[in-house]
Residue, then its C-alpha position, 0 to 999 in steps of 0.5 A: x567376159x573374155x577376160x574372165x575366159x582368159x583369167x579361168x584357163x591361166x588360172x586352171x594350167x596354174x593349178x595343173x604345173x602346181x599339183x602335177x606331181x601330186x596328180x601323178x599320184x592320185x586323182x584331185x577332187x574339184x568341186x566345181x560350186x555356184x548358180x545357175x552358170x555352174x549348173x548348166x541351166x537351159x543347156x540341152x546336155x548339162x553332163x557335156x556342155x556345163x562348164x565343169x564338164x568341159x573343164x573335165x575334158x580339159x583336163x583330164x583324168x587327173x582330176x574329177x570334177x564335180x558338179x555342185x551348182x544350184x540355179x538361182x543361189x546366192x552368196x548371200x547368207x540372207x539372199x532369196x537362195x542361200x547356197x549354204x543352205x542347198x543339198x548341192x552345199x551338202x554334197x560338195x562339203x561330203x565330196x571332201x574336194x582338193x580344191x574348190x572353185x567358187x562361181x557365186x555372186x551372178x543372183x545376189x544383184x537381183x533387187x530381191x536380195 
């Protein structure tokens, strides 16, 4: 888990030197996308304590973030929840993001999919 926490914030600076100058410019649309871990599910204040909304505060006004996690999807096109088929999918294709940050995978290793 710590390494994971440790790729997510190298992985995030990366992308903020990168788009830097571009960021100066305009504000870059992240579409933050996934399960239940990207939702905030069984947090008491998912609009502070999600991690797209602490990314938000990290980051800060360069970019906008956006929450697109449905609890309990999956990857898999044949899973109990296929993403691809949620109105979270929806919004996030409409939000037209720059960059999209993908957190699938977590309910595909339940025994029902």
């Amino acid at each position: 888990m710590m390494k994971r926490n440790l790729f997510l914030i190298i992985f995030l600076i990366s992308i903020h030197f990168h788009f830097e100058s571009v960021a100066q410019q305009a504000i870059l649309k992240i579409a933050c996308i996934g399960d239940s871990v990207t939702a905030g599910y069984l947090l008491s204040d998912t609009a502070k304590e999600s991690y797209p909304s602490q990314l938000q505060t990290l980051m800060g006004g360069q970019y906008e973030l956006k929450n697109f996690g449905h609890s309990g999807a999956t990857l898999l096109r044949k899973g109990s929840t296929p993403y691809f088929k949620t109105k979270e999918y929806t919004d996030a294709i409409a939000y037209s993001p720059d960059i999209a940050i993908i957190h699938l995978g977590l309910n595909d290793t339940d025994p029902r999919n």
